[in-house]
One Martini backbone bead per residue (centre of mass of N, CA, C, O) as a GRO file, in nm:
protein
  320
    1UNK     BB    1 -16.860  -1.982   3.936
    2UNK     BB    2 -16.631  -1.806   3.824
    3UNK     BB    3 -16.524  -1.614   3.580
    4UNK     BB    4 -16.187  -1.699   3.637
    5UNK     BB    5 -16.194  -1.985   3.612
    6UNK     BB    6 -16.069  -2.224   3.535
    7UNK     BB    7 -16.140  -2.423   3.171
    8UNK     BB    8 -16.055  -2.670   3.091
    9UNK     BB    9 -16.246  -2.791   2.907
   10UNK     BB   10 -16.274  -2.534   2.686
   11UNK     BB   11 -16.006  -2.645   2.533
   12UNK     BB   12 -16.128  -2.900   2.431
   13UNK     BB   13 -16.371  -2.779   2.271
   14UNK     BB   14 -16.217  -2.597   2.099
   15UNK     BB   15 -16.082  -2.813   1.906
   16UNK     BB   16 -16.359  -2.834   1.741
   17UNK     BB   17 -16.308  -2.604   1.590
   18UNK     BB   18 -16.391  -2.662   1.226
   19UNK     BB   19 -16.513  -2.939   1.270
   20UNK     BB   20 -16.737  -3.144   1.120
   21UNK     BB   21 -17.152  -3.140   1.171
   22UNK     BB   22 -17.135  -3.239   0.866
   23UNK     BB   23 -17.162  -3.474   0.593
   24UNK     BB   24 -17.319  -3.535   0.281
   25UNK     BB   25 -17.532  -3.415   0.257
   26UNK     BB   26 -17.890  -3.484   0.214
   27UNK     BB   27 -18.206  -3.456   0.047
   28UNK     BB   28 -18.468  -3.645   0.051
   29UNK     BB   29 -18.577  -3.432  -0.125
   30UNK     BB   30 -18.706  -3.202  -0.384
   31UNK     BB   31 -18.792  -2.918  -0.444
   32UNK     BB   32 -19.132  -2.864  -0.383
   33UNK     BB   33 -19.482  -2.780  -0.387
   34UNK     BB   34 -19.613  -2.935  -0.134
   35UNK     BB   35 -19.426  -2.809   0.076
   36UNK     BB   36 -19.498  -2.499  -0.008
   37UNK     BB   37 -19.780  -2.525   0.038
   38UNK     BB   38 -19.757  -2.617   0.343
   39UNK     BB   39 -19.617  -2.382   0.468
   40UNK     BB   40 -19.823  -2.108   0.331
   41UNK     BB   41 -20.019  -2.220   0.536
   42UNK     BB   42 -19.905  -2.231   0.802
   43UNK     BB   43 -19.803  -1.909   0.774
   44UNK     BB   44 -19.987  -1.740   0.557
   45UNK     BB   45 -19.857  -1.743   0.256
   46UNK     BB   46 -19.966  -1.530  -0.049
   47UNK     BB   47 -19.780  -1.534  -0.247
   48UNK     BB   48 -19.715  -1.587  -0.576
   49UNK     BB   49 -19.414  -1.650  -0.584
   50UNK     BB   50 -19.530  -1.960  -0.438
   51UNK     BB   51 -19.689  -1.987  -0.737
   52UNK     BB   52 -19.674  -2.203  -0.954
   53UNK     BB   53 -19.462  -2.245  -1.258
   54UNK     BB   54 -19.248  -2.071  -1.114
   55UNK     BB   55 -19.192  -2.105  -0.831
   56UNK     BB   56 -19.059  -2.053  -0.514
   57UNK     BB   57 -18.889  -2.125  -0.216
   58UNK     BB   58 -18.914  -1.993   0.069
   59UNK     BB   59 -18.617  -1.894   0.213
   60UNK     BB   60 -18.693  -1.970   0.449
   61UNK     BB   61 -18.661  -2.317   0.380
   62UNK     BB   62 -18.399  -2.429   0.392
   63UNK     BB   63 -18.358  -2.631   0.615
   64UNK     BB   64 -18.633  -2.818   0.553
   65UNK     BB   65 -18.434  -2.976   0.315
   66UNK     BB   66 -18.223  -3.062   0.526
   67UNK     BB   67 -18.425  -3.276   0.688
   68UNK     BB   68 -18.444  -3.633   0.824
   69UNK     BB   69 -18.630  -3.692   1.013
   70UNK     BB   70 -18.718  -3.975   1.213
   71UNK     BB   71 -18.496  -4.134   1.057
   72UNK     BB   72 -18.302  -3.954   0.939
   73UNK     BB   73 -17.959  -4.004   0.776
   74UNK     BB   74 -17.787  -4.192   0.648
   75UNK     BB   75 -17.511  -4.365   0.650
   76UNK     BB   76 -17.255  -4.113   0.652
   77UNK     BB   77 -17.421  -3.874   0.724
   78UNK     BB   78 -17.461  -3.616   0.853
   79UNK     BB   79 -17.379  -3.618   1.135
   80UNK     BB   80 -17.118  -3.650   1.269
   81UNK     BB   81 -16.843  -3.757   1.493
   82UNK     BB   82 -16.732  -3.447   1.585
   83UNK     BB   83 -17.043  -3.380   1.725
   84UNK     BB   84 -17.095  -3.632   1.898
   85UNK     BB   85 -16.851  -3.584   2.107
   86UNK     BB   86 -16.900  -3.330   2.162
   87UNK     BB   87 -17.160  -3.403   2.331
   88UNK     BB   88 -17.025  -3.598   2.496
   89UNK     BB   89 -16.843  -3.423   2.674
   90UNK     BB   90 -17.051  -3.257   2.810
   91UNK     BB   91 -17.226  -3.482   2.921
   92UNK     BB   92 -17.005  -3.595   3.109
   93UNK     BB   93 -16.986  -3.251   3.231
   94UNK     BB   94 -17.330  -3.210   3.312
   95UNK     BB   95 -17.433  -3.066   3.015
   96UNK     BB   96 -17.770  -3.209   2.955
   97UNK     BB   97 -17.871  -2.980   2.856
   98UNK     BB   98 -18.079  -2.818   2.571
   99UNK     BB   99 -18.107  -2.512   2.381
  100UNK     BB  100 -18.223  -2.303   2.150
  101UNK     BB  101 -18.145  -1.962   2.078
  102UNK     BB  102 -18.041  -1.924   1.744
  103UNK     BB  103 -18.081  -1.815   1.386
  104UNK     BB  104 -17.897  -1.755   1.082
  105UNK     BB  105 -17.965  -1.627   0.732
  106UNK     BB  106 -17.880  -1.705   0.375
  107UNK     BB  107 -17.954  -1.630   0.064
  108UNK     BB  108 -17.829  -1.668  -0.271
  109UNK     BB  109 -18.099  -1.834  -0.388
  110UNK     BB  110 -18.315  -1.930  -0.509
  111UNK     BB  111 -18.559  -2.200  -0.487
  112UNK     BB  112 -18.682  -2.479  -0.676
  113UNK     BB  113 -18.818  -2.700  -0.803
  114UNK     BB  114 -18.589  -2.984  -0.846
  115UNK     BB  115 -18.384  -2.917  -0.684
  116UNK     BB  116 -18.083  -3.036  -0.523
  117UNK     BB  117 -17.958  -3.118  -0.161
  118UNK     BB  118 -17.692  -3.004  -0.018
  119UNK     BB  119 -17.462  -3.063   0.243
  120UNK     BB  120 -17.238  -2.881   0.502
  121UNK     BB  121 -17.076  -2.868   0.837
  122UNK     BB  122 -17.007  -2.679   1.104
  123UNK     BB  123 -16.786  -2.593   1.423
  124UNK     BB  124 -16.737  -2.255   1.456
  125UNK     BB  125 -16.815  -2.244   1.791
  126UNK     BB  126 -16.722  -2.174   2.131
  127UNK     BB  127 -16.785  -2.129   2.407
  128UNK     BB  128 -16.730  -2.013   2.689
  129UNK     BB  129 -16.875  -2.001   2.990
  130UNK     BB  130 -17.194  -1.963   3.097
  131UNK     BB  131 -17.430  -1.782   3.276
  132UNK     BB  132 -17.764  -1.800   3.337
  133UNK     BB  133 -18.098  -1.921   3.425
  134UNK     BB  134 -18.089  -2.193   3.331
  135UNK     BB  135 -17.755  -2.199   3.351
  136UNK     BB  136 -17.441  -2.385   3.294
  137UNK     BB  137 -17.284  -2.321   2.982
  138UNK     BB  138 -17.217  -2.368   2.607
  139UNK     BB  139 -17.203  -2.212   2.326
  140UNK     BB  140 -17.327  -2.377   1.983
  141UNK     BB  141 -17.181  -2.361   1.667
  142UNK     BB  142 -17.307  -2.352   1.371
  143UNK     BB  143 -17.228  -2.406   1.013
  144UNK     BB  144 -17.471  -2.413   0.687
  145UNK     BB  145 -17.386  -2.518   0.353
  146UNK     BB  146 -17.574  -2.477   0.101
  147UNK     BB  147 -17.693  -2.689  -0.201
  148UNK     BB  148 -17.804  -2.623  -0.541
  149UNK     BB  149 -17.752  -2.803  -0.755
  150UNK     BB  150 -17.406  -2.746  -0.662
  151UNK     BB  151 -17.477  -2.452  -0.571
  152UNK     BB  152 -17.474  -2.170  -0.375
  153UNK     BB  153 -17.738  -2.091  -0.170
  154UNK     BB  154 -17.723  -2.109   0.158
  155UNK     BB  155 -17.699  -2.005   0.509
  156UNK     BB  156 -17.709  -2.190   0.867
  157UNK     BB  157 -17.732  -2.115   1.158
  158UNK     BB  158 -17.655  -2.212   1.449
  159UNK     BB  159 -17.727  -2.191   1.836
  160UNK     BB  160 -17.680  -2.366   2.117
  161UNK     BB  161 -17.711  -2.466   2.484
  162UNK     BB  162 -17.506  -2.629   2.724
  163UNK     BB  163 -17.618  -2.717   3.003
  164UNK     BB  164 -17.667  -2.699   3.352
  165UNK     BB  165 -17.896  -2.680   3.587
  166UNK     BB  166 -18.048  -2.477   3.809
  167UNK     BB  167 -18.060  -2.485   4.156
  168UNK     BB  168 -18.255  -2.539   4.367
  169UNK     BB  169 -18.364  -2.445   4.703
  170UNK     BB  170 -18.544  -2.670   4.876
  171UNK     BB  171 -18.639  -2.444   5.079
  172UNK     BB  172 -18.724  -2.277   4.879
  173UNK     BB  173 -19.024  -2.132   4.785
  174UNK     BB  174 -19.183  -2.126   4.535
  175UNK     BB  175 -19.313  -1.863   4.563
  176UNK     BB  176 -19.310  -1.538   4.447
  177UNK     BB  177 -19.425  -1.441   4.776
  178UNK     BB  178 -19.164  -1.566   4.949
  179UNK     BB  179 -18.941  -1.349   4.758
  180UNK     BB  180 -19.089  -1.083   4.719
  181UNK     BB  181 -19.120  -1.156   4.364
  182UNK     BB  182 -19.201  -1.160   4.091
  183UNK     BB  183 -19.175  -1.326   3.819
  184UNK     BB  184 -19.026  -1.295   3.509
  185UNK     BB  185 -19.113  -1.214   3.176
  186UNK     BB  186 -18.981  -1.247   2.873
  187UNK     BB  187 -18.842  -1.039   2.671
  188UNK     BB  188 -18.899  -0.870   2.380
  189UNK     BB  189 -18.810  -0.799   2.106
  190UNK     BB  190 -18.641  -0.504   1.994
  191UNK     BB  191 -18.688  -0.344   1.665
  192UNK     BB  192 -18.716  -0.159   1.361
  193UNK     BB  193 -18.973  -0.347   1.273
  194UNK     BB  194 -19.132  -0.341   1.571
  195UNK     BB  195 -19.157  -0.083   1.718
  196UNK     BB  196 -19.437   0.020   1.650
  197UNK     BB  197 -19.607  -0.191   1.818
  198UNK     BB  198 -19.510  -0.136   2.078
  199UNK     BB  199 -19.616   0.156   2.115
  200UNK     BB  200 -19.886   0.043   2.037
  201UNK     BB  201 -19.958  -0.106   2.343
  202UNK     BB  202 -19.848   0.143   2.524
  203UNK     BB  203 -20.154   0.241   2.443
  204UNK     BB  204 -20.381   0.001   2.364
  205UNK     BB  205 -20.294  -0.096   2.018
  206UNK     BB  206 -20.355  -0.330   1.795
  207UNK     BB  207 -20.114  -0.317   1.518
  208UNK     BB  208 -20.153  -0.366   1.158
  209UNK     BB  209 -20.018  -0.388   0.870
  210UNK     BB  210 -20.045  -0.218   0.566
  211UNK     BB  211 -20.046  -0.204   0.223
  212UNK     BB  212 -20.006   0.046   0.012
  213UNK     BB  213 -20.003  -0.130  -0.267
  214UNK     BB  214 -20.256  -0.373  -0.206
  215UNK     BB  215 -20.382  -0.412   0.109
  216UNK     BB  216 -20.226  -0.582   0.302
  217UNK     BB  217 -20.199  -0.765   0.551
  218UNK     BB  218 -19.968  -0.811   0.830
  219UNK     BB  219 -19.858  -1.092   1.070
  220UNK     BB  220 -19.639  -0.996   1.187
  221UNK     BB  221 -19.386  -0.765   1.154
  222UNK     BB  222 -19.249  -0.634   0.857
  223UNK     BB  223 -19.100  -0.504   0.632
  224UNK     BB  224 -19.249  -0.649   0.394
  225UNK     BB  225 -19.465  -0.757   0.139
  226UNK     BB  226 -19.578  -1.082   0.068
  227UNK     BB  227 -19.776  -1.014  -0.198
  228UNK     BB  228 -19.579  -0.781  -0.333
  229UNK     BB  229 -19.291  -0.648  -0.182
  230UNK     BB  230 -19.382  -0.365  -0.063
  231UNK     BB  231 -19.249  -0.153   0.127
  232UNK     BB  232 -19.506   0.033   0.181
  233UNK     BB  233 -19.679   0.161   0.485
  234UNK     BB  234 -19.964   0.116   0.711
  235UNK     BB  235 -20.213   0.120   0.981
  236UNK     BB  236 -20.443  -0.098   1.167
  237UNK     BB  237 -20.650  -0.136   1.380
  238UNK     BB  238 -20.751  -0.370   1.622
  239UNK     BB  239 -21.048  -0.458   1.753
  240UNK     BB  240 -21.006  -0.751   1.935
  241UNK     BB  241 -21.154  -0.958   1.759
  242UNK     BB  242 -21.144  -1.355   1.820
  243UNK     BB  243 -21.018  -1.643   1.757
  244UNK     BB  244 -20.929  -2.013   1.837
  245UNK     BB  245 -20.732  -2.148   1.586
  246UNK     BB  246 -20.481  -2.254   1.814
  247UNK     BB  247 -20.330  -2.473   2.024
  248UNK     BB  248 -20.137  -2.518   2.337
  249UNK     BB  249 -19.985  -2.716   2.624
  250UNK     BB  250 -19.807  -2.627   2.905
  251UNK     BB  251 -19.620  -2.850   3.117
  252UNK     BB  252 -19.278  -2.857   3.009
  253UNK     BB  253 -19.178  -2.611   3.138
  254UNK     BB  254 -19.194  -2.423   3.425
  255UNK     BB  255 -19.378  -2.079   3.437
  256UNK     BB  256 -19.452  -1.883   3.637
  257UNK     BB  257 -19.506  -1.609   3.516
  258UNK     BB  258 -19.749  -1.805   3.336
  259UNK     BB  259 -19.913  -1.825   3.635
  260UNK     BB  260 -20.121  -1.700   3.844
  261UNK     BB  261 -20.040  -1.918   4.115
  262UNK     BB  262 -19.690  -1.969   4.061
  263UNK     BB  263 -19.610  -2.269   3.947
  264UNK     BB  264 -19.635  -2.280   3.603
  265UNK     BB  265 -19.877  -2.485   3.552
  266UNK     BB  266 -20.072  -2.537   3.338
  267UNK     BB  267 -20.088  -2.354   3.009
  268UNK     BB  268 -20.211  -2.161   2.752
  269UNK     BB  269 -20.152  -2.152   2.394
  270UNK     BB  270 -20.215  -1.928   2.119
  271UNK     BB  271 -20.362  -1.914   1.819
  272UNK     BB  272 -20.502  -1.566   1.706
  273UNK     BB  273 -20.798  -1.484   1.513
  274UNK     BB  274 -20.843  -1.219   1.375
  275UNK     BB  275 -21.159  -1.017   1.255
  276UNK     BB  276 -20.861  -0.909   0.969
  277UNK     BB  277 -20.734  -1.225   0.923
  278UNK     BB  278 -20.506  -1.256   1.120
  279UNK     BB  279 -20.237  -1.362   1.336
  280UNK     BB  280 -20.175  -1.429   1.685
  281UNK     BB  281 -19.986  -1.476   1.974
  282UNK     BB  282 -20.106  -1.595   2.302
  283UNK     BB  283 -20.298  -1.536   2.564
  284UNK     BB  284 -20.544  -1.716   2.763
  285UNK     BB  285 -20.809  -1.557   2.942
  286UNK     BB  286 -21.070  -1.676   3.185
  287UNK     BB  287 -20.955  -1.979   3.180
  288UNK     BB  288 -20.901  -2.258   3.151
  289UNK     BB  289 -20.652  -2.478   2.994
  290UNK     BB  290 -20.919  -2.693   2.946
  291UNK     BB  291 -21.151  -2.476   2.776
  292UNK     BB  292 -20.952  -2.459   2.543
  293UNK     BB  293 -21.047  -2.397   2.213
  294UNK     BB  294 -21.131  -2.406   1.889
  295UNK     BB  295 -21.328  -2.116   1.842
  296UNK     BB  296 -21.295  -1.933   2.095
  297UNK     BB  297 -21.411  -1.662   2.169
  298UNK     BB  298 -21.211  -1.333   2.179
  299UNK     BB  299 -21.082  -1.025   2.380
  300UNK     BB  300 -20.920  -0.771   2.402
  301UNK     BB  301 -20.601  -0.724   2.616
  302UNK     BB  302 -20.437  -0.549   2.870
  303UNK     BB  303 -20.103  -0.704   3.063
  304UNK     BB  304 -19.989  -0.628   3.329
  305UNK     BB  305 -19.707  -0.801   3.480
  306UNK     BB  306 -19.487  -0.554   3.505
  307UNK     BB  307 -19.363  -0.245   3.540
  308UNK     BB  308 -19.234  -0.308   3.212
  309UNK     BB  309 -19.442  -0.459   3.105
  310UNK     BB  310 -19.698  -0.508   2.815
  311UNK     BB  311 -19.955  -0.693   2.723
  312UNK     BB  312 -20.102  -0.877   2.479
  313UNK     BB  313 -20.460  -1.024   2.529
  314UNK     BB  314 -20.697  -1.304   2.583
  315UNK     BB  315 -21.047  -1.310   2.631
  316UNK     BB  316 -21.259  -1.516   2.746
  317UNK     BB  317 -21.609  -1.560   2.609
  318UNK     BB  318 -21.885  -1.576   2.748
  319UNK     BB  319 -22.040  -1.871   2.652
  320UNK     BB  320 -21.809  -1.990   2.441
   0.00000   0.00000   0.00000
């Protein structure tokens, strides 16, 4: 469909803006230390800050106490019916597909032990029709506004596509060797906190960052030391040894080019622990993904996926 072809729907879509995609939000819990300690462990964040008669809840934890878990929100709280409205109306118009695209938030107070969290949002805004690889829809923006005790703690914007998939043609055959040209893997973002990262991969080196503060390891990278807050760095290069942590298999959706038949799976993804104590994300090479186990002994490798892209992986090592 052309890109400036009428879009009665996108009329009717953005009515939506300005009306509430949330009221009366209430935290089912007050915040708390043992969701704050099961947090801290999942994320591998031992910062002293979260720790203790003083401490407070990590930043990144705003949304999860503001969320209804598998029972959801008593009635007449949490998503609104002019949310509801707005997705049936996309659904309607063969939008059913969704996927969640990125998230911003901002900070404005700790959160404490004890703080009770209320919250309301926003549909901030819709897109016009936009075409992706994977299909046709409209990126919907949520803004919620978060409060602790009645203060306004913090905002956290999320942002979903509600598209249509993208038809392959039936006759097209699935091998991007029929199509001479392999699919590509999806590029990472590069930005100022992470450009050393990748710098080093192009080398064939992969850096972890260390504080010169207290000489905490830390990865992802990020500005600042999660352990003591100092801002000054430098790097460490890992050895390449390490073992997997944890796995998930990703059976759907297929995507070829993380297989390497080009079917697209199933293929396993892990959180590998390096032998200086951080974890990364990565694939494992060398095994089926039915025999990606926790604990299975891997050796860094760097793997051209295609002429632009260059990433680090781990190879199970034999016998392990």
């Amino acid at each position: 469909m052309p890109a400036d072809a009428p879009d009665p729907l996108y009329e009717r879509l953005t009515a939506y803006a300005g009306r509430p995609a949330a009221t009366a939000g209430t935290g089912k819990d007050p915040v708390n230390l043992p969701m704050i300690r099961h947090w801290c462990e999942a994320m591998g964040d031992t910062s002293p800050a979260y720790q203790g008669p003083d401490a407070v809840a990590p930043p990144t934890m705003l949304q999860a106490w503001t969320m209804g878990g598998l029972a959801g929100h008593p009635h007449g709280t949490g998503r609104s019916a002019a949310y509801d409205e707005l997705l049936g109306l996309l659904d309607g118009a063969g939008y059913t597909s969704v996927v969640a695209t990125d998230c911003e938030q901002e900070y404005l107070r700790p959160l404490r032990p004890g703080d009770l969290i209320t919250f309301d949002a926003v549909i901030e805004a819709v897109s016009r029709r936009k075409t992706t690889k994977l299909g046709t829809g409209y990126f919907v923006t949520t803004r919620m506004d978060v409060r602790a005790d009645g203060e306004p703690a913090g905002t956290h914007r999320f942002r979903i596509l509600k598209y249509r998939p993208a038809q392959r043609n039936p006759e097209q055959p699935r091998t991007a060797k029929a199509k001479h040209e392999a699919p590509l893997r999806p590029r990472p973002v590069i930005n100022r906190d992470n450009a050393g990262f990748w710098a080093g991969v192009a080398e064939h080196r992969l850096l972890i960052q260390r504080c010169t503060g207290c000489a905490t390891l830390r990865f992802p990278w990020l500005p600042g030391c999660n352990a003591c807050a100092g801002q000054e760095w430098d790097t460490v290069e890992a050895s390449g040894e390490g073992t997997v942590f944890s796995h998930v298999v990703m059976h759907h959706p297929s995507f070829p080019a993380f297989d390497p038949s080009g079917e697209g799976g199933p293929y396993a993804v892990a959180l590998i622990e390096l032998a200086e104590g951080v974890r990364i994300v990565g694939n494992v090479v060398g095994a089926p993904y039915d025999k990606v186990r926790i604990g299975l002994p891997v050796r860094l490798e760097f793997l051209r996926t295609d002429p632009d892209l260059e990433l680090p992986v781990f190879r199970a090592s034999e016998g392990g």
